[in-house]
C-alpha positions as a Python dict, from the first residue, in 0.01 Angstrom:
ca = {
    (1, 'X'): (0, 0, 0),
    (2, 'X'): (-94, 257, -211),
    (3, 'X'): (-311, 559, -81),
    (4, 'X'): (-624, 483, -325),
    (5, 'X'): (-596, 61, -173),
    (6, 'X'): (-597, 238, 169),
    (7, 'X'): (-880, 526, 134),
    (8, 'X'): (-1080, 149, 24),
    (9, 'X'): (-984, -27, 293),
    (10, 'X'): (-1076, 237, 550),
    (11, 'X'): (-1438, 334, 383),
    (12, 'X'): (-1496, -88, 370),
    (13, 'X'): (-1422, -88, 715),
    (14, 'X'): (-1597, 225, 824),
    (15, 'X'): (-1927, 132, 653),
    (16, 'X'): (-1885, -294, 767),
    (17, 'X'): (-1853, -109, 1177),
    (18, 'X'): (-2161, 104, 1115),
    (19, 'X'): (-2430, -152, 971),
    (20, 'X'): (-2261, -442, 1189),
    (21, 'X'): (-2147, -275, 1475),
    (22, 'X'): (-2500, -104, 1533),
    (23, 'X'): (-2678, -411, 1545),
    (24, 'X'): (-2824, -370, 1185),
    (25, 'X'): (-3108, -130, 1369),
    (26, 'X'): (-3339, -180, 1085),
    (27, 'X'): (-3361, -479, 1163),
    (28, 'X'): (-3435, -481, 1508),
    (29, 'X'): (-3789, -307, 1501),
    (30, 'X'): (-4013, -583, 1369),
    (31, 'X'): (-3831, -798, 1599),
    (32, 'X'): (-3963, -582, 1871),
    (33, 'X'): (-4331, -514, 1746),
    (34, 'X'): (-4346, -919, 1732),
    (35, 'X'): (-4254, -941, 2112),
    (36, 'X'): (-4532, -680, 2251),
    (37, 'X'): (-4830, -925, 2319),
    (38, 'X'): (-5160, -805, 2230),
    (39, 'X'): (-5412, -693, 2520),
    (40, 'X'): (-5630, -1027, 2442),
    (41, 'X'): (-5281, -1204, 2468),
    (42, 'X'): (-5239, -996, 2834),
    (43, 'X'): (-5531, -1112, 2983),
    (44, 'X'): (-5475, -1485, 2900),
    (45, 'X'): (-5136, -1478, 3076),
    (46, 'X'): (-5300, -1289, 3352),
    (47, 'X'): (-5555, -1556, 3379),
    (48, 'X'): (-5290, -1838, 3372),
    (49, 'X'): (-5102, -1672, 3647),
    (50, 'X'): (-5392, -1623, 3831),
    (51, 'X'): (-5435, -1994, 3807),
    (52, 'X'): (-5106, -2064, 3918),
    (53, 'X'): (-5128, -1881, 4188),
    (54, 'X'): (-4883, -1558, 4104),
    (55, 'X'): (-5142, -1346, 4224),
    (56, 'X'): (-4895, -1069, 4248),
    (57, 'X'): (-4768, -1109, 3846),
    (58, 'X'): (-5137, -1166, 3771),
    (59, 'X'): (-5201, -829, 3922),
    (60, 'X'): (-4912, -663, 3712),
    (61, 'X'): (-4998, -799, 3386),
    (62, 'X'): (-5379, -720, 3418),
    (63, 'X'): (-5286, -383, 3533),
    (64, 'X'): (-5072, -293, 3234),
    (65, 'X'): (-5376, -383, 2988),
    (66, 'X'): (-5592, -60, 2852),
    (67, 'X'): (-6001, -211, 2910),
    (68, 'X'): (-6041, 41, 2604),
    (69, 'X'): (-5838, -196, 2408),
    (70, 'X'): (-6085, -481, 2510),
    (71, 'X'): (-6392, -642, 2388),
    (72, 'X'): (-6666, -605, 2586),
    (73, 'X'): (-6695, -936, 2716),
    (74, 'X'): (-6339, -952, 2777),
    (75, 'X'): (-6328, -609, 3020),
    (76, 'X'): (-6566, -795, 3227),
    (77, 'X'): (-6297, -1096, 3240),
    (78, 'X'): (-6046, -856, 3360),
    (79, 'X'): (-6269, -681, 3593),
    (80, 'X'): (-6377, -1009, 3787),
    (81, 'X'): (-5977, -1171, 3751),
    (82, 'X'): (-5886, -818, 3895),
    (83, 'X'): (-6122, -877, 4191),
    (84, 'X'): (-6029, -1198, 4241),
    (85, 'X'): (-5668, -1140, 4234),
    (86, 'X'): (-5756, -893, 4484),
    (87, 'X'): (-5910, -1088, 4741),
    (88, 'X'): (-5675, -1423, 4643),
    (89, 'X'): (-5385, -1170, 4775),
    (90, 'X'): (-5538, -1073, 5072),
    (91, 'X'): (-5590, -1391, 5175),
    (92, 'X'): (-5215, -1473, 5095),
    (93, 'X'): (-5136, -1230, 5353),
    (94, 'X'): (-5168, -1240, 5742),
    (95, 'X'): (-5487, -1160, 5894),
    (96, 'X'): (-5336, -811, 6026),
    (97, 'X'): (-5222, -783, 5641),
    (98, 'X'): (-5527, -822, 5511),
    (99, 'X'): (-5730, -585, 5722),
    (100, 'X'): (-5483, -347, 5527),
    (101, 'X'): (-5557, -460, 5211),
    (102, 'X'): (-5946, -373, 5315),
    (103, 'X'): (-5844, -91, 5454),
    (104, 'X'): (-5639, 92, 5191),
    (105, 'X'): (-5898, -14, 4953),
    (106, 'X'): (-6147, 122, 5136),
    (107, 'X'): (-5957, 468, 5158),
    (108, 'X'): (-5878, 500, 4813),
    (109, 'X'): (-6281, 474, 4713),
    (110, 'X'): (-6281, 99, 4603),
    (111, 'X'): (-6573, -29, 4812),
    (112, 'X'): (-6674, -349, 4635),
    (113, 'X'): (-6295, -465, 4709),
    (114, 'X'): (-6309, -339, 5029),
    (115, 'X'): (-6674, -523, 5149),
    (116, 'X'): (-6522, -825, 4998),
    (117, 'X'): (-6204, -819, 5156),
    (118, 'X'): (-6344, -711, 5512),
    (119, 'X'): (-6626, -976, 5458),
    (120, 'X'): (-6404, -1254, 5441),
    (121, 'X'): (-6165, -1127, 5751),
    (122, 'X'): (-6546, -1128, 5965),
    (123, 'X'): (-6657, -1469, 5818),
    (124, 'X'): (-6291, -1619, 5880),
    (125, 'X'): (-6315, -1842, 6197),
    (126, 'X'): (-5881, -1829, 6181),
    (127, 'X'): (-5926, -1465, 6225),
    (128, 'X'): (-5807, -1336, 6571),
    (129, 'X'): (-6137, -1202, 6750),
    (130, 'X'): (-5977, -866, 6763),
    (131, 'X'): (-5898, -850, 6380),
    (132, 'X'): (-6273, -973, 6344),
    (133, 'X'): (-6447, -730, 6557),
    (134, 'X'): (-6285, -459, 6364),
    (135, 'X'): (-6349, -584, 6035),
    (136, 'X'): (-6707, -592, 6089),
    (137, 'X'): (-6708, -263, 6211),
    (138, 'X'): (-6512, -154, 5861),
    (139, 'X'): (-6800, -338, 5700),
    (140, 'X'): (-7024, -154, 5805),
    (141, 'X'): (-6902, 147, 5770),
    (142, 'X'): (-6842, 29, 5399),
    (143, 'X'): (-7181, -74, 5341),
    (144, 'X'): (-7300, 343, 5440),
    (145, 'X'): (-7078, 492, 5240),
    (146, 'X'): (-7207, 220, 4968),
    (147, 'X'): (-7592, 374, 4999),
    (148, 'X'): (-7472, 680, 5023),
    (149, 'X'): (-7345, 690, 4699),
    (150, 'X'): (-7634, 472, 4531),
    (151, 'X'): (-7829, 739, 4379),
    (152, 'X'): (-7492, 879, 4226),
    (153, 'X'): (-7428, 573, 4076),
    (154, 'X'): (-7751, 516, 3949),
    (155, 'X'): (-7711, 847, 3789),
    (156, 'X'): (-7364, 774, 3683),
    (157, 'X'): (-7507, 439, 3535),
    (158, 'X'): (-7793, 627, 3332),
    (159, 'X'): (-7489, 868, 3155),
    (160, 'X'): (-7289, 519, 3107),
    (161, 'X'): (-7600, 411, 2910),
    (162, 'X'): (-7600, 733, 2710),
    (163, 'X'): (-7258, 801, 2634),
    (164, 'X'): (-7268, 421, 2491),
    (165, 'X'): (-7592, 482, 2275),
    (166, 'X'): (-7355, 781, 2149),
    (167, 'X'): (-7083, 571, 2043),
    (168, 'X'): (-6879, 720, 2353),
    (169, 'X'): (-6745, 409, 2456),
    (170, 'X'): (-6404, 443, 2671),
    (171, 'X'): (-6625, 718, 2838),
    (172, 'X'): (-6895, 465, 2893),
    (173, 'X'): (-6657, 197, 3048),
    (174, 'X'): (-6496, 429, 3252),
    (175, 'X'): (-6816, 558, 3415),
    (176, 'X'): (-6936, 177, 3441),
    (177, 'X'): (-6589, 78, 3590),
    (178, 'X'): (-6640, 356, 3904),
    (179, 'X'): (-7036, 217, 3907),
    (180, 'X'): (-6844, -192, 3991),
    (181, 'X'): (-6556, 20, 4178),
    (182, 'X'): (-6810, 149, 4418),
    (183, 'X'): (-7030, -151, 4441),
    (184, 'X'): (-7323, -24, 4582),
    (185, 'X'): (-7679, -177, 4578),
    (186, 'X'): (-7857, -11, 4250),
    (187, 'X'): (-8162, -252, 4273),
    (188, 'X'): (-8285, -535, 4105),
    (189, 'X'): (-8364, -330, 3821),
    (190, 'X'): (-8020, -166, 3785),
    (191, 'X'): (-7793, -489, 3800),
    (192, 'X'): (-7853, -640, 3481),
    (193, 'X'): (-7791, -298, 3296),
    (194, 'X'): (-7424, -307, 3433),
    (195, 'X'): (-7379, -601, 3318),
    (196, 'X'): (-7503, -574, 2949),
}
């Protein structure tokens, strides 16, 4: 074989290893952008988990969507699926488990989750008496800490108001998400304005 037949062969084979062997990485991108579901997508899975009863995948694939990237009415949706993949959980676990699940809720700030959560422990007639006793107690302690930071959140839902009217949106949601996070009891007047 002549050197010029071989220098060919070589550069043929060279280039063929390169675009083949790589995987032709053009190619692979769209591919890839196709795959990546879109937030609306996200929550619809969530919700379908949710209603077969993967609370725990539910919980992951609502947590990985950005509200921002949301409609309105659709961060509500994920808000209340969130909740209720919360307390579904809870009640998943043992009654000792799900004091936890109040509890650590209620130490990391999230009081509506936690009232909920220690509300259904006190209601629960399956409860041990012990486990009861105690979550009433938490309750109420929940509940104080919940008026105590009513005014705040009144005040936090007036800004909420006004950095929407200013086209501040993900600022708005955020402060509205702490106002639901907190739960407390703003007054008749006050609950339909978190809402809208």
């Amino acid at each position: 074989m002549n050197k010029r037949l071989r220098s060919r062969v070589l550069a043929a084979s060279i280039f063929s290893s390169a675009v083949f062997g790589a995987g032709v990485p053009w190619m692979e991108s769209p591919v890839r952008a196709q795959d990546k579901a879109t937030p609306e997508e996200m929550l619809q899975r969530g919700q379908n988990l949710f209603d077969q009863k993967n609370y725990a995948e539910a919980k992951r694939i609502l947590n990985d969507i950005d509200p921002a990237q949301l409609r309105e009415d659709l961060r509500a949706k994920r808000a209340t699926l969130l909740t209720q993949t919360d307390v579904a959980l809870a009640q998943s676990m043992g009654p000792n488990g799900r004091f936890d699940s109040a509890q650590q809720d209620m130490d990391a700030g999230k009081l509506a989750s936690a009232a909920s959560k220690f509300q259904a422990l006190a209601d629960d007639a399956t409860t041990p008496t012990d486990v009861r006793q105690k979550s009433a107690t938490q309750l109420a302690l929940v509940k104080q800490q919940q008026a105590a930071r009513a005014d705040d959140m009144k005040k936090l839902l007036d800004q909420a108001e006004g950095l929407y009217n200013t086209g501040k949106i993900d600022d708005a949601q955020n402060a509205l998400n702490t106002v639901e996070m907190v739960g407390a009891d703003l007054g008749w007047q006050a609950t339909p304005r978190v809402k809208q």
